[in-house]
C-alpha positions as CSV (number, residue, x, y, z in Angstrom):
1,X,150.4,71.3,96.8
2,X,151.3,71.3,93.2
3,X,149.1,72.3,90.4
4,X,151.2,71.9,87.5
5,X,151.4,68.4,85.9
6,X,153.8,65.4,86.7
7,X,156.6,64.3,84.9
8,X,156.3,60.5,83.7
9,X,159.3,60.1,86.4
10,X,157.1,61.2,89.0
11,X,153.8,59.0,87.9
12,X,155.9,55.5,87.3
13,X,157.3,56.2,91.3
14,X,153.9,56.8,92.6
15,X,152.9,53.6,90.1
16,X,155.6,51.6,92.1
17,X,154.7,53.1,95.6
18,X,151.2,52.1,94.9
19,X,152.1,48.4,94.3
20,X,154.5,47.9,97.0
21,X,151.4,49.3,99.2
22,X,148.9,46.6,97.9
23,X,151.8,44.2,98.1
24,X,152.9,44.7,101.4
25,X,149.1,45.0,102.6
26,X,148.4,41.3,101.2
27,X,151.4,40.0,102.7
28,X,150.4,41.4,106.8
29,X,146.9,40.0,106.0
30,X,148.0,37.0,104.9
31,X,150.2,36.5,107.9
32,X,147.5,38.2,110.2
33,X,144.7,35.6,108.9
34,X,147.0,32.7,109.3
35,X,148.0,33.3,112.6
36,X,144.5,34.5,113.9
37,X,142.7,31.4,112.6
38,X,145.5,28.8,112.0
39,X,144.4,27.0,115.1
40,X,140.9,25.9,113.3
41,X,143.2,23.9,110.6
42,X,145.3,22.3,113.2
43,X,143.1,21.4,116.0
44,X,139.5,20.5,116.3
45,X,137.3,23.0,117.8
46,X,133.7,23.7,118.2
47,X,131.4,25.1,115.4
48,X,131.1,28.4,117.7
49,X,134.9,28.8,117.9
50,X,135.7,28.3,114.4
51,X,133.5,30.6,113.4
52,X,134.6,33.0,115.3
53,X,138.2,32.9,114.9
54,X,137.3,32.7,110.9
55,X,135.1,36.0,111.1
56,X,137.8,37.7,113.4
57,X,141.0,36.8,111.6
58,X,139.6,38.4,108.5
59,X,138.0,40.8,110.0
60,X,141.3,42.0,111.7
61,X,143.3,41.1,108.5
62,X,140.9,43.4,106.2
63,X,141.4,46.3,108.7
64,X,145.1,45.6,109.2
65,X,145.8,45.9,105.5
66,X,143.5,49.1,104.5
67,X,145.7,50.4,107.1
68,X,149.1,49.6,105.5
69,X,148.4,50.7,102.5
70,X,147.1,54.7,103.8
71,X,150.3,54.3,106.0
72,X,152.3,53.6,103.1
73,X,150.9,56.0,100.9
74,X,150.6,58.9,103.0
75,X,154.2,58.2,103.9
76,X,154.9,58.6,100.4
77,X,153.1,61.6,99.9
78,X,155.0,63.3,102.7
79,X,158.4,62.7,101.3
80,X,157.3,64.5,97.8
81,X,155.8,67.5,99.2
């Protein structure tokens, strides 16, 4: 672990690492939601249904995407140890 302080090098890459993290965590949810609850768009379901593929498409996206970006940081955090 260091203690000293970081060179302006080393806080613009974790700047970057930290957006591609957020970036690539939006995308997956995005794709996660669609595909979990396209189906309500297309076809016509019942109110019970809808609901529930609504509630678990961003349910699953939220958790999908917290987990991409710890991935992706604590990937990056390995690699600079």
């Amino acid at each position: 672990m260091r203690t000293g302080r970081r060179s302006q090098a080393e806080r613009d890459g974790i700047t970057v690492e930290i957006g591609y993290a957020l970036l690539s965590a939006c995308f997956l949810a995005t794709v996660v939601f669609a595909a979990i609850a396209g189906p309500v768009v297309v076809w016509h379901l019942p109110p019970a249904l809808d609901k529930f593929l609504l509630v678990t498409g961003a349910s699953v996206a939220g958790i999908l995407g917290a987990v991409r970006v710890v991935h992706v940081l604590w990937r990056h955090a390995g690699q600079h140890r």
